[in-house]
N, C-alpha and C positions, 0 to 999 in steps of 0.2 A: 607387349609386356617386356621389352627390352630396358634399355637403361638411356634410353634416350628421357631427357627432359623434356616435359610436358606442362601444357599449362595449367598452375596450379587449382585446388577443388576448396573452394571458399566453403564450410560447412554451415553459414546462417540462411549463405546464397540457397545451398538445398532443402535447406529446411523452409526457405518461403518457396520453391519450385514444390516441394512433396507435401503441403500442410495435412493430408492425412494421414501421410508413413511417419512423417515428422514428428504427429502428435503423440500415433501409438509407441514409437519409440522410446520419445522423450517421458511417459507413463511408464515406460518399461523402467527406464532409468530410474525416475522417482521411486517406483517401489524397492527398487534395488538398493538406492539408499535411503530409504527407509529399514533396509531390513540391517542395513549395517550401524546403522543408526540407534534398532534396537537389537543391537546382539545379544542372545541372551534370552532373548522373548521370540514368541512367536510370531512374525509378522503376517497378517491377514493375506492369501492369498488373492490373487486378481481377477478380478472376474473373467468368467468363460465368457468368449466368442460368439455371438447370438448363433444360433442353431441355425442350419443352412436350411434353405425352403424344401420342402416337402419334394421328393423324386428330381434332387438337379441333375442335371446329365451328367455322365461323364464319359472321361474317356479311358479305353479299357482296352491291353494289349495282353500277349502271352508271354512267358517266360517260362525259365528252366522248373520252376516250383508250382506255376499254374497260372495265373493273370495279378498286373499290377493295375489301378487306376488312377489319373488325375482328375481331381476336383478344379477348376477355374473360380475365383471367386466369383467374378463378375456376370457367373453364370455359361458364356462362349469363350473360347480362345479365339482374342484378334488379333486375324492375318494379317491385317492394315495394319500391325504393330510394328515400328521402324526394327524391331528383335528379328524379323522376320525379310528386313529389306537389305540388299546390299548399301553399304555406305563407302566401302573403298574401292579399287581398285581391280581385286582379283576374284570377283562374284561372288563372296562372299556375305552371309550376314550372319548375325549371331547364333541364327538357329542351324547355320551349317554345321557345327561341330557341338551345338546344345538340341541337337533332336529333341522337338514334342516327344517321337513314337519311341525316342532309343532313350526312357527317361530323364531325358534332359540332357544326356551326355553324349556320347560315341562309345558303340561298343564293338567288340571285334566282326559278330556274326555280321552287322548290320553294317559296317563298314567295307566286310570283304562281299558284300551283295553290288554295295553301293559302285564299290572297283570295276565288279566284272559286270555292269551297268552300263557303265561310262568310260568302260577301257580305262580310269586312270584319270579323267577329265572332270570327274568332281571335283567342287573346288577346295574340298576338304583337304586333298592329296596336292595341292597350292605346293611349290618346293621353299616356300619362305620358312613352313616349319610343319609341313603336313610330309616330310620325307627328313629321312636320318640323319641330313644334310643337303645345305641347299644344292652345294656344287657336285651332288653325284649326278649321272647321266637317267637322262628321263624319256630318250626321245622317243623310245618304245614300251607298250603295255608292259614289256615283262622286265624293262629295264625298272620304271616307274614302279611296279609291285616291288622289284626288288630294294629298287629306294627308298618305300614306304613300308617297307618289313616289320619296323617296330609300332605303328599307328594299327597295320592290318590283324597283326599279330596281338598285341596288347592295348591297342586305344590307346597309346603313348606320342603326345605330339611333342614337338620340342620344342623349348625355353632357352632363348639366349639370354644369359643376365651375369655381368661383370661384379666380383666382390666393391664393397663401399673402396675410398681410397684413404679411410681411415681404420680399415681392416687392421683386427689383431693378427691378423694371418696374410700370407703369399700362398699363388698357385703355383708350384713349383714345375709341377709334371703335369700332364694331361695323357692317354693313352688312351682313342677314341678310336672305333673301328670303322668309323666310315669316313673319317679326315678330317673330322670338325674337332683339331687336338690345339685350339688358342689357349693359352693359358690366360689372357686378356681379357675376353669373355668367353664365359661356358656353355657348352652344349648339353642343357639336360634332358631328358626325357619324364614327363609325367601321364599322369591319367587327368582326364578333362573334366574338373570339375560338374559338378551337376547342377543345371539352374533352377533349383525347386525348393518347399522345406524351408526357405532362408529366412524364414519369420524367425530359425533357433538359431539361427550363427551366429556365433562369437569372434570368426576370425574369418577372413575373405583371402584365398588361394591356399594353398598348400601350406608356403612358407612364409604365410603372412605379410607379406609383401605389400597388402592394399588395405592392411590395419594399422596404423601408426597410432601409438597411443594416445590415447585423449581426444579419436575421432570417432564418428559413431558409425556403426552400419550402414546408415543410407549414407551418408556421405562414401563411405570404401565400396559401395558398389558404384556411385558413381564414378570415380574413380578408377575403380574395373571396366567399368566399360568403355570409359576415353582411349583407357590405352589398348582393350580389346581389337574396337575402332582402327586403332591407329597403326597397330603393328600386325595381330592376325590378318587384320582385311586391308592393309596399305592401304588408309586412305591417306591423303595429302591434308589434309587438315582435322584438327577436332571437332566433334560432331556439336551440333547446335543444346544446347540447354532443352528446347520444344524434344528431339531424338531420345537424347539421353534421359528426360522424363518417359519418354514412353517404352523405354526398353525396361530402366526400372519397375516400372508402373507394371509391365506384365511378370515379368520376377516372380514379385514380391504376393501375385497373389493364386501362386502355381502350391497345389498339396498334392504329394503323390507317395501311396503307399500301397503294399502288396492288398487285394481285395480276395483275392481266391486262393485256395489250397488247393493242389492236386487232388490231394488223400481228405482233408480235412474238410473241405468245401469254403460255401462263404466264411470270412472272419469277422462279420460283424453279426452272428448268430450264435443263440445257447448264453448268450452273458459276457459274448465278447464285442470290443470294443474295436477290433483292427477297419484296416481300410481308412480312405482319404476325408472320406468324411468328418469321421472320429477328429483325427488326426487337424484337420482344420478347427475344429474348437478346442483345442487343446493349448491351455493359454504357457507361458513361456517368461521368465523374470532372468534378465542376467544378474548372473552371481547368485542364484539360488542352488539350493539342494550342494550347496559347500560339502565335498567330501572331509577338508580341511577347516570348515566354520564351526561356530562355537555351538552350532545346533547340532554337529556330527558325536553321540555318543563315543566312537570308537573313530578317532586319524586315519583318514585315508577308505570310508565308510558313507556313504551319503544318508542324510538323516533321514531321507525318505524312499522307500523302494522307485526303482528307476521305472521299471514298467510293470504298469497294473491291467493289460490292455486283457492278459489271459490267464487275471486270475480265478475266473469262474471255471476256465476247464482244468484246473490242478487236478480237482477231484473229480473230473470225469471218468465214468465207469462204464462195463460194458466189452465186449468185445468185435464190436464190430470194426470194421477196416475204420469209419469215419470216426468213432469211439477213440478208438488206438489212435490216433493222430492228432486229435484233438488232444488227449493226455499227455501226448509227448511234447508238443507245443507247452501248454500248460506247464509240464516240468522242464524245457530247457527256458523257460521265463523265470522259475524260482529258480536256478543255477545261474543264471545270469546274477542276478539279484543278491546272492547269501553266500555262490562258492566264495571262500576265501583265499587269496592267490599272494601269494608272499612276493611282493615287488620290489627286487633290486636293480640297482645298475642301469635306472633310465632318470636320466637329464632330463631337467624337468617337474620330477618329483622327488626325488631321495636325495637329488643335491640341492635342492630347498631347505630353506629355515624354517623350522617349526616352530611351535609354541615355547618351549624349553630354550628357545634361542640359537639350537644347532642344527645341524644339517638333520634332516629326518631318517636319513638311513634305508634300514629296512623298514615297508611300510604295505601290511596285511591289511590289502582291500578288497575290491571286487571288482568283476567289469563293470561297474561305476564309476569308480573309481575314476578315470578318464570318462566314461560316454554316462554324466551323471543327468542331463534334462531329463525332466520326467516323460515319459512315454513319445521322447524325439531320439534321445540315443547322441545328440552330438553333447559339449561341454559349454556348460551354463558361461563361462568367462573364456576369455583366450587362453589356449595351454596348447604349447608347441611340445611333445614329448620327442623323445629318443627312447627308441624300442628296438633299433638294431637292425631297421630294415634295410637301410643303403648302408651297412657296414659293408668293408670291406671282405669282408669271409662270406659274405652271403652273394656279395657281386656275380650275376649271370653273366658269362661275356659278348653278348648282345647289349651289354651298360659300357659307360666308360667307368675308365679307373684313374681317380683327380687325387692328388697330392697335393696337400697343403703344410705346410712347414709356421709353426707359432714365431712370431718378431722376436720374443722376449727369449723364450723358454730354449727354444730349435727343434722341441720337438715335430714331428711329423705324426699325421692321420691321412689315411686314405680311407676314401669313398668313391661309392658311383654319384652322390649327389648329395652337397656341401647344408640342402634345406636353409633354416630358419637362419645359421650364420650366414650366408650372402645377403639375407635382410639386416640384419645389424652390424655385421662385421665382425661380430665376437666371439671368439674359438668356444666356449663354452656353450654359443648356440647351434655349435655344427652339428649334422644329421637330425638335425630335431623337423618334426611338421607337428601339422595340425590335425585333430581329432573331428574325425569327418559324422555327418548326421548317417544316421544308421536306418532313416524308413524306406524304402521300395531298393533294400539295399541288393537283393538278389538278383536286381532288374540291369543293376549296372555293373556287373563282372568286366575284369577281374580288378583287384584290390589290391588295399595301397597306392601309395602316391606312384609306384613304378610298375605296377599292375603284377607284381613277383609270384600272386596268391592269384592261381585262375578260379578258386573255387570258392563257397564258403567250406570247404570242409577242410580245404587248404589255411583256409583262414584260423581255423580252429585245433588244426595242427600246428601252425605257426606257435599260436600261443601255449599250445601244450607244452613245446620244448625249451620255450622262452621262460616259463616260470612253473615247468614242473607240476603241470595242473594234476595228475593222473587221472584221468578223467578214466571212467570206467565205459568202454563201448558204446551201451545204449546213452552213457552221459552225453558223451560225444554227438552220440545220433538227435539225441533230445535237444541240442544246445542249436546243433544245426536245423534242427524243425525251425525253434522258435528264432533265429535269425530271419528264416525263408520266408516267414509269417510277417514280417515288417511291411 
């Protein structure tokens, strides 16, 4: 994922290599405009997903909130899957840093196992970007942990990626704690995508990077994986068309969502709909459920409740321990859904034009608002926000701190990481990311693109102080059940 040129991704070329991703896609699109088509009207939603066969396996680990499961579509996960083979240079394959067990991603517990496994010799801990820096000192276990502080610590690998050279902006300064301070190209640190769920993406990496407009999904994950390929795992050359089909190919048909409650028990019982299963027929339309479309009663409100997965235990009664937990699930799903949360001051949305022709300003929605797919939690279209999380004033100093200076204007902005503007180039897209899918989200601590929020409850503090939620105690406790329930 550097800035090295690659050989380009012909989108017809993928679409005769995936003719069944292609198809379902290319229906996905059709509906889509169709609905834009008839604005104003109802458009027919799309059929659900044939029902998965009776008892499929799955696979089923633990977590901090009780067990998450994946569904496989095709019934097994195949290990014969090129996802699963090294292709470059430094042992590495896809599934080195998209863990099956670690839902798809890397996470801290599972990586500092992995450390004191291997002294340091897994190839995830590779110094190209599995450490803080490539040129710190590695030749010993406790040098290597200490090079790899931010990966073990926060699931943070790092990203070298250079601004465009038609940038509205210069890197003026860099201040990087472990000597990667080029201002040429950057040193960032993120949390590692997860490869699962991607039937709802709208945007592919962080900073959108592997979305270029006017391309589709499968093509941006091909695309993701050329340069995955090419620069995590050094290989020397692009991987074959046959490769790159079958790393997609197992993707694309990966569902994995929270299946068990600590307190609550299973989540697809009593009238609930949770777990992977569910979740695999859960059909998915880009540009649906518009918080901002002409089917939205109220700007900034999605027309239709985001998740219905626990609306049968709103009204669960009872006092027992599994009663109580269920209920509280149940209410932080309607809190999710109807609090209204007064959104200023994030790029993205409120310096948007509205219908009225100006900028929308303030704009009273809900956590739909951004995570509006129905019962997936990421956003129906692309939207890169700014929420303030690589702001400077929140910078931990384990991040760096990047100085950018505007051509035109002179003003300056610091951050730990530039986001969405190093994909365009344009100061109005700095600190902006993308709004990440929300199901077996407990499984993949910690949060955010910089991992800043180790918690969900961190996560939920965040936004209390961000938009003044006042959430009342058991809100708070209720809002974090039903996260933990995804």
């Amino acid at each position: 994922m550097s800035t090295t040129t690659h050989p380009s991704i012909d989108p017809q070329a993928i679409s005769r290599r995936h003719p069944p991703f292609a198809a379902w896609t290319a229906t996905l699109a059709a509906a889509a405009a169709l609905a834009l088509t008839n604005a104003g009207h109802a458009a027919p939603p799309p059929p659900r997903a044939p029902a998965p066969p009776a008892n499929p396996p799955l696979a089923t680990f633990p977590d901090g909130a009780g067990q998450w499961s994946n569904f496989t579509v095709s019934g097994a996960l195949d290990l014969q899957s090129p996802f699963f083979q090294s292709l470059g240079s430094n042992g590495r394959s896809c599934a080195t840093c998209h863990a099956p067990k670690d839902a798809w991603t890397s996470t801290p517990p599972l990586l500092q196992q992995r450390f004191a496994a291997t002294r340091g010799t897994d190839p995830v801990f590779a110094s190209i970007d599995g450490t803080n820096c490539p040129t710190l000192e590695i030749a010993t276990p406790a040098e290597h942990q200490s090079a790899s502080s931010l990966l073990l610590n926060k699931g943070l690998i790092r990203i070298a990626l250079a601004p465009p050279v038609n940038a509205q902006f210069t890197v003026t300064a860099v201040s990087n704690p472990y000597g990667c301070g080029s201002t040429a190209t950057l040193s960032l640190y993120r949390r590692i995508p997860s490869t699962t769920n991607l039937a709802f993406l709208s945007t592919v990496m962080w900073d959108g990077r592997e979305s270029p407009v006017g391309r589709s999904i499968d093509a941006d994950l091909i695309a993701q994986a050329t340069h995955a390929v090419l620069t995590h795992e050094q290989a020397v050359a692009a991987p074959s068309s046959a490769v790159l089909d079958g790393i997609e190919s197992l993707e694309v048909e990966q569902f994995t969502a929270q299946s068990t409650d600590a307190h609550a028990g299973a989540l697809n019982v009593g009238g609930a709909d949770g777990g992977p299963l569910n979740l695999a027929q859960q059909s998915f339309t880009p540009g649906s459920n518009d918080p901002f479309g002409a089917a939205a009663a109220t700007p900034g409100v999605p027309p239709e409740p985001v998740f219905t997965i626990y609306s049968a235990w709103e009204s669960t009664t009872g006092t027992s321990s599994v009663a109580l937990a269920r209920a509280s699930i149940g209410r932080g799903e309607r809190i999710f859904n109807t609090r209204p949360i007064a959104i200023t001051g994030v790029a993205g949305i409120n310096d948007q034009i509205g219908a009225n022709g100006r900028p929308r300003g303030e704009v009273v929605g809900t956590c739909g608002t951004c995570h509006n797919a129905i019962n997936a939690g990421s956003h129906t279209s692309a939207l890169l926000v700014d929420i303030g999380v690589s702001a400077a004033a929140l910078r931990t100093p384990d991040l760096p701190l990047i100085t950018l200076t505007n051509r035109t204007t002179g003003a300056r902005l610091q951050t730990s990481d530039p986001g969405f503007g190093l994909t365009t180039g344009n100061w109005a897209d700095l600190n902006k990311f993308k709004v990440p899918t929300l199901r077996a989200v407990v499984a993949r601590a910690p949060y955010f693109h910089n991992g800043s929020a180790a918690t969900l409850d961190a996560v939920v503090d965040f936004y209390e102080r961000r938009f003044n939620l006042n959430l009342l105690p058991q809100e708070h406790a209720d809002l974090v059940a039903f996260l933990s329930a995804l």
